[in-house]
Every structure is written in structure tokens, then in C-alpha cells.
C-alpha positions as a Python dict, from the first residue, in 0.01 Angstrom:
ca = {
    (1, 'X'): (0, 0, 0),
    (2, 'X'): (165, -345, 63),
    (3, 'X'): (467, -540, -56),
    (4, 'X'): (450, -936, -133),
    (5, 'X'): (670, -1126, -3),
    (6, 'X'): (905, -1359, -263),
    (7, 'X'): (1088, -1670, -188),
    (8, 'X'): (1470, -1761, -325),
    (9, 'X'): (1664, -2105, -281),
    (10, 'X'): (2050, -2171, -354),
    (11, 'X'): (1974, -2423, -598),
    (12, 'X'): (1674, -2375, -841),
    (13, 'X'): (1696, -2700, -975),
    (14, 'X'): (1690, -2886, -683),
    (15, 'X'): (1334, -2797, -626),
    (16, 'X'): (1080, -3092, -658),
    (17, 'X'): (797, -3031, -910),
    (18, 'X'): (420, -3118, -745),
    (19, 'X'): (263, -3032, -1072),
    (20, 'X'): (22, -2753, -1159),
    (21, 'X'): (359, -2554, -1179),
    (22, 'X'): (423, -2584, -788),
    (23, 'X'): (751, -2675, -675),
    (24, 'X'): (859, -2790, -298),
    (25, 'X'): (1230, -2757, -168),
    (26, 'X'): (1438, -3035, -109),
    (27, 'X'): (1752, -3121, 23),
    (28, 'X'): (1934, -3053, -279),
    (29, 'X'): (1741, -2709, -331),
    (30, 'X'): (1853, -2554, 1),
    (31, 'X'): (1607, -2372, 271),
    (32, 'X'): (1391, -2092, 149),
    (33, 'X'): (1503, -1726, 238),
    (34, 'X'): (1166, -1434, 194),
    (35, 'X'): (1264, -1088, 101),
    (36, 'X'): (1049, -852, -70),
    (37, 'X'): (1091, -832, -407),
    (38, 'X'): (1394, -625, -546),
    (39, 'X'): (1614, -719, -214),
    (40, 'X'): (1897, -960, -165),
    (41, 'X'): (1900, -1092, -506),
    (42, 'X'): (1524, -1117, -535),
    (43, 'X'): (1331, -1051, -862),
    (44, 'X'): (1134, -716, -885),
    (45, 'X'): (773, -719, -978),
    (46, 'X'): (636, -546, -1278),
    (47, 'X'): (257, -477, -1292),
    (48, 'X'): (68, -480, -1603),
    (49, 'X'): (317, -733, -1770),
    (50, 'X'): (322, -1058, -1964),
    (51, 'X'): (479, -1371, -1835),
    (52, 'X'): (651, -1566, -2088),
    (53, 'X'): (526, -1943, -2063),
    (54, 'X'): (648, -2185, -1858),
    (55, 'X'): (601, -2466, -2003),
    (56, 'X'): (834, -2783, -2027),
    (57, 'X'): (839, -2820, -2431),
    (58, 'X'): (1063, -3141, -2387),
    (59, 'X'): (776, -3295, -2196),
    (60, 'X'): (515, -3194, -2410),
    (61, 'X'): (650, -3291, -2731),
    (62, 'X'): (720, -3652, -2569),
    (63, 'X'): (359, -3671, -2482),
    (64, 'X'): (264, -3539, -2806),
    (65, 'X'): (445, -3825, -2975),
    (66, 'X'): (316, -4077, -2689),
    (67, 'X'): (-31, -4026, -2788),
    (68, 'X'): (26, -3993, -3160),
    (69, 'X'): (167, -4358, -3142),
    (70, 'X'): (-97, -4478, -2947),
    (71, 'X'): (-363, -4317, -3188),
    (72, 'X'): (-169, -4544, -3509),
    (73, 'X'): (-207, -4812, -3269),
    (74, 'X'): (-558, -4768, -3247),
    (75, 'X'): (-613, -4701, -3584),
    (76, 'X'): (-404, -4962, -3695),
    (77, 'X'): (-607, -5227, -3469),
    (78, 'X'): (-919, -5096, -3602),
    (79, 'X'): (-827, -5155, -3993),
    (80, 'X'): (-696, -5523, -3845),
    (81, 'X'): (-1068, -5564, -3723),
    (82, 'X'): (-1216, -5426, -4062),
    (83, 'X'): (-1048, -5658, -4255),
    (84, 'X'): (-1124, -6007, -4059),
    (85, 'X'): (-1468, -5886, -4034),
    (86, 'X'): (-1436, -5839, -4420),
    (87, 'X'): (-1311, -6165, -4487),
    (88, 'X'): (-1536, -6367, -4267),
    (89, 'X'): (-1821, -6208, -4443),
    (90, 'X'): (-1667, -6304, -4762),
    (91, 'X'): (-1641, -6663, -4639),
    (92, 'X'): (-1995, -6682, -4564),
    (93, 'X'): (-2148, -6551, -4848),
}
């Protein structure tokens, strides 16, 4: 068959997210050492399995509040707008 080849550094959270869940080493992270899976340390594979998610919550409930601020923004400038227009027709009639 085949075995892939997995990747280990000394210090996970050293590693630099590039976004799209890719990650680059850095000083801080250490070098990378390949094993295949299951030796020195590494994970072992599973087929037919589930990944649990792996996404950053923190970040997406800040963005989440980022853009619900900016939509009572909006909506807020758009009731602003309603009512000058309102009054100015008032004015001319």
C-alpha cells in the first residue's frame, strides 16, 4: 500500500497561521521532523473518521459582532436619511 508522511514541531503554537487553515514554522515553532504516522510521537491515522472542527470560535464570534455593529450602523444611517428626507418634504409641502 503506502504510508503518508506527517510532520511534528516542538512548539505548536509557534507556528504562523497563512489562512485557509495552513500554518508555516517559525523560529519560535522549531524545525519540522517527518515520521510516518504512529512513530516518534506522531499521531496515527484513522480512516473512515470525522474530524472535529477547527475552527477559531474566539475569532468568529468577534467578527460576528464586527459586522452586527456595522449592520446597526447602517441601519441606523439609513433611518437618519428617512427622517431628513421626511422632514424636508414636510417643509415643502
Amino acid at each position: 500500500m503506502g504510508q503518508l508522511a506527517l510532520g511534528n514541531v516542538t512548539n505548536l503554537q509557534g507556528l504562523e497561521l497563512m489562512g485557509n487553515g495552513n500554518y508555516t514554522t517559525t523560529r519560535a515553532s522549531g524545525p519540522i521532523s517527518f515520521g510516518a504516522s504512529g512513530t516518534s510521537g506522531l499521531a496515527t491515522l484513522q480512516d473512515d473518521a470525522l474530524e472535529a472542527s477547527n475552527v477559531n470560535i474566539s475569532t468568529e464570534f468577534s467578527d460576528l459582532i464586527i459586522a452586527q455593529r456595522a449592520f446597526e450602523a447602517n441601519a441606523k444611517s439609513v433611518a437618519t436619511f428617512d427622517t431628513v428626507t421626511q422632514d424636508t418634504i414636510n417643509m415643502v409641502h
